[in-house]
C-alpha positions in Angstrom: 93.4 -32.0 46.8 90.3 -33.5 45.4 86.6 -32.0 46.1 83.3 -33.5 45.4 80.8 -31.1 45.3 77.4 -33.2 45.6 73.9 -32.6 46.7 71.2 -35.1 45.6 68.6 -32.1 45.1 69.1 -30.6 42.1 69.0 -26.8 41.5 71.6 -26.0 44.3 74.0 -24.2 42.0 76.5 -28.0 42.2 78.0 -27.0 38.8 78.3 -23.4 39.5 80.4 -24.0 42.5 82.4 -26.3 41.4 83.7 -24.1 38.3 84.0 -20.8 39.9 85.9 -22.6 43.1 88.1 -24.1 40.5 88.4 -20.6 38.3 89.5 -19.1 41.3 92.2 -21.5 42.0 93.8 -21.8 38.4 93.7 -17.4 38.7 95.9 -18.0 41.4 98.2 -20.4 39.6 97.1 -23.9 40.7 97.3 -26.2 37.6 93.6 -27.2 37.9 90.8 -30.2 36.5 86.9 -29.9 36.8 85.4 -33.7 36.3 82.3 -33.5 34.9 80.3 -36.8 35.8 76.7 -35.0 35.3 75.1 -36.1 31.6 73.5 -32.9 31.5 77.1 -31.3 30.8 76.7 -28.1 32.7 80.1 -27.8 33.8 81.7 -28.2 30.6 79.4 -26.0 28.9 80.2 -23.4 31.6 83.9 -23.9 31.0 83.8 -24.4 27.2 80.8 -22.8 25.9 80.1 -23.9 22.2 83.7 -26.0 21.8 81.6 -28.5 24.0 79.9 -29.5 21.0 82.5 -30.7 19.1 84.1 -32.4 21.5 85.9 -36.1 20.7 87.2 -37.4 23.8 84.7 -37.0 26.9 84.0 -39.1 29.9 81.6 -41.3 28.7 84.9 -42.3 26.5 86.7 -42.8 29.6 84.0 -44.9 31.0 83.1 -46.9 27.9 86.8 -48.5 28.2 86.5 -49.1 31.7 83.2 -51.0 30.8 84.6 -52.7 28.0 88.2 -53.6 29.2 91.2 -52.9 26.7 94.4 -53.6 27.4 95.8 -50.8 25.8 93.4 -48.3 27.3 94.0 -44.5 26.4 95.2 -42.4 29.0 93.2 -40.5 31.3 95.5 -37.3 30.4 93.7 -38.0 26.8 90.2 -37.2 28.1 90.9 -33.7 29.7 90.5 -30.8 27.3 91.8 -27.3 28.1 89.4 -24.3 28.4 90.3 -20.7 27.5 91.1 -20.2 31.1 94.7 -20.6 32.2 95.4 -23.2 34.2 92.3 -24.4 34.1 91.1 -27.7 32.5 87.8 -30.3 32.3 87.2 -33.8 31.5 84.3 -33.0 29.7 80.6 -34.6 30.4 78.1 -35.6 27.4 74.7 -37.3 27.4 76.0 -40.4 26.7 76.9 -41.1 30.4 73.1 -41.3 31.2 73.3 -44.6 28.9 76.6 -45.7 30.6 75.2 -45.4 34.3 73.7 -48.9 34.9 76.5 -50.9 32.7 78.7 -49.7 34.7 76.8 -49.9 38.2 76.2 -54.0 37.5 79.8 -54.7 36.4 81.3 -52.6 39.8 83.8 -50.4 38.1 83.5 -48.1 41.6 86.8 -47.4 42.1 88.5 -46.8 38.5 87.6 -43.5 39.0 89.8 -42.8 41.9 92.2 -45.4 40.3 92.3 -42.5 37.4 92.6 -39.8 39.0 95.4 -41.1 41.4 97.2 -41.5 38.7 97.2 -37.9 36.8 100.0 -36.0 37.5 100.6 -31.9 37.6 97.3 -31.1 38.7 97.2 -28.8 42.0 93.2 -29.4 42.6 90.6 -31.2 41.4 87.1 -30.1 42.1 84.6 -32.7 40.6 80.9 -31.7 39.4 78.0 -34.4 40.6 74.5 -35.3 38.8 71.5 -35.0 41.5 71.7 -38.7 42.5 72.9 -40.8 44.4 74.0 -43.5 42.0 77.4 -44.9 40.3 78.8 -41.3 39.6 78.6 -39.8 42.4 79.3 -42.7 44.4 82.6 -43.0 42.5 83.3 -39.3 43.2 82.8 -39.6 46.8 85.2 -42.8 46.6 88.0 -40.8 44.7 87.6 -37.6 46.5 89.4 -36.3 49.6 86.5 -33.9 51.0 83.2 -33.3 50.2 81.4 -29.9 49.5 77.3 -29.4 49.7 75.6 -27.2 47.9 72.5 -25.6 50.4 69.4 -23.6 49.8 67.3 -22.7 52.7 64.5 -24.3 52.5 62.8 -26.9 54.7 62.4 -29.3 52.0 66.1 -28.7 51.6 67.0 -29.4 55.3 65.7 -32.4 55.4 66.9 -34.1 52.2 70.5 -32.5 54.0 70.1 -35.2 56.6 69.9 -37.8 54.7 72.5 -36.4 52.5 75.3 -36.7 55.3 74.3 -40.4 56.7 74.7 -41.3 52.8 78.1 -39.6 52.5 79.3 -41.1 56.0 78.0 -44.8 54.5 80.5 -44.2 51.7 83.3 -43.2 54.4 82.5 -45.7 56.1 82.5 -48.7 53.4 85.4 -46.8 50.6 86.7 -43.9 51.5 87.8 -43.4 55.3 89.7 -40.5 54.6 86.4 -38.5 53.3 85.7 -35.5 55.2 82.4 -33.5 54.8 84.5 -30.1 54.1 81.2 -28.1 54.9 77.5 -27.2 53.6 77.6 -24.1 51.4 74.8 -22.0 51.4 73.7 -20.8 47.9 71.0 -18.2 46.7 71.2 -16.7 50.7 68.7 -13.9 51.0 69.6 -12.0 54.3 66.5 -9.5 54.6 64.4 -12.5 54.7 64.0 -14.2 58.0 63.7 -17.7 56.9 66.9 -18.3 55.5 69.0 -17.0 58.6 66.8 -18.6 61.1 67.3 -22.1 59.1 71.6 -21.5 58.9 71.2 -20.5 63.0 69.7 -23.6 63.7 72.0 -25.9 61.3 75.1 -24.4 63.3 73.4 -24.9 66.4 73.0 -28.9 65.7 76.8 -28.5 65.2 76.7 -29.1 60.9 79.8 -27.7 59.4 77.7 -24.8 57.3 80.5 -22.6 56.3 80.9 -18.9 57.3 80.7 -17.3 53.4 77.5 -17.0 51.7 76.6 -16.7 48.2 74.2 -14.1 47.3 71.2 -14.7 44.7 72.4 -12.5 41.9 71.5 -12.5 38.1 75.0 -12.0 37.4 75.5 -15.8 37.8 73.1 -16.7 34.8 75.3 -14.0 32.5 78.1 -16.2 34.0 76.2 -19.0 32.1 75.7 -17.4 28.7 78.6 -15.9 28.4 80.3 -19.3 29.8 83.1 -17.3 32.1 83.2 -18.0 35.6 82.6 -14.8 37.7 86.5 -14.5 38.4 86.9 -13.8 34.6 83.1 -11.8 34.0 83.5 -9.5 37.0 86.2 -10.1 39.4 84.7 -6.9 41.5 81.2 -8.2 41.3 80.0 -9.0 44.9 79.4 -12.4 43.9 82.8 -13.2 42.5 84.1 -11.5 45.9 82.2 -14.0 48.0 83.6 -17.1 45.7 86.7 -16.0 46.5 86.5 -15.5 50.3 84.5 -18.9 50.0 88.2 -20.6 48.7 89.8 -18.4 50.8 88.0 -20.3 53.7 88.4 -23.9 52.6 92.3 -23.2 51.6 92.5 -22.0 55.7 90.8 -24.9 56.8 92.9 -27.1 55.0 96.0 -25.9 55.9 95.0 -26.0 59.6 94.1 -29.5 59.0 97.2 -30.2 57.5 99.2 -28.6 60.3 97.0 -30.7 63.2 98.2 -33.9 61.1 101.8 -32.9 61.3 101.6 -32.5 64.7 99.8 -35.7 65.6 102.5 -37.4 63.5 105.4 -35.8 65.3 
């Protein structure tokens, strides 16, 4: 199973998601890969802390051979580093993809991502971190991914950037990927004693938008997450927080299995 988790707005907790999501699934012995396609490098840091810094092979080195064809390319296996987390492992992000974007966008290298990632072998999941933009990276993500997962605050400025946000991901569907699914709209930061934020998730599930049932909490627990780069599964599994990230997988691993089951069905 591949996930992109992707949100254009920036802020949304993207990166935070997308390693605690995939901490939680290499605790419970799925052989696991973050992609970091965001220059500012926030999932790796999260996953590697200061070993990010001295890090050789990263996927700007991935993409600088797609840009510049070789016909004895390294292998993508080459590329992924292991964290200190079992099971769990990253192809790292560095600046230098900022640089790489364009070159890349003019020459149409949209699919090599999903071309690379097809081809890995022993991983269980793949959860893949997003920069806030719809450009070449995340557009190759949401071509080599099998669902998507968005990242929500709830504000109004928020809701309507979310619209947009869903006709861009059904484009992509609709021109790459036909077997993209919108997994559902995560709501991050939720406040419950304020009104606002409830009234705004009411009215998102009454326009029918897949916003999922688990909520994550603001807590300041997530930014010592950060500093001490461990994923809330490994900081403080009892931490409400780190609860609600794991009835948040528990949710999409139902869901997908019901999905699965409904295929089987229809196939029989």
């Amino acid at each position: 199973m591949k996930r992109v988790v992707f949100n254009q707005k920036g802020g949304v907790g993207k990166s935070t998601i997308a390693c605690n999501l995939a901490a939680i699934a290499a605790s419970r012995g799925k052989r696991t890969l973050v992609v970091d396609l965001d220059p500012q490098a926030n999932s790796t840091r999260y996953l590697l802390g200061a070993a990010a810094d001295s890090l050789e092979d990263t996927a700007s080195g991935f993409f600088d051979q797609v840009l510049n064809f070789k016909l004895r390319p390294k292998p993508t296996e080459d590329f992924i580093a292991a964290t200190p987390f079992e099971n769990l492992f990253v192809l790292p992000a560095d600046a230098a993809l900022e640089e790489l974007q364009a070159k890349l966008e003019s020459r149409y290298k949209i699919y090599k991502l999903r071309e690379a990632l097809d081809s890995l072998e022993g991983f269980d999941e793949v959860w893949i971190d997003t920069p806030p933009a719809l450009h070449f990276f995340t557009r190759s993500a949401l071509i080599a991914a099998d669902a998507c997962l968005i990242p929500f605050d709830c504000d109004e400025f928020a809701r309507r950037a979310l619209y947009q946000l869903l006709e861009n991901v059904a484009e992509i569907r609709a021109d790459h990927n036909g077997e993209l699914q919108v997994e559902g709209i995560v709501v991050n930061q939720f406040q419950p004693r304020a009104n606002l934020p409830q009234q705004i998730v009411d009215e998102l599930r009454g326009e029918g938008l897949p916003v999922l049932k688990t909520m994550l909490s603001a807590s300041v627990k997530i930014k010592e997450s950060h500093q001490q780069a461990k994923p809330m599964i490994h900081l403080d599994r009892g931490h409400k927080v780190a609860q609600e990230f794991a009835a948040l997988y528990d949710e999409l691993a139902a869901a997908c299995r019901a999905q699965q089951r409904a295929a089987a069905r229809k196939r029989a």
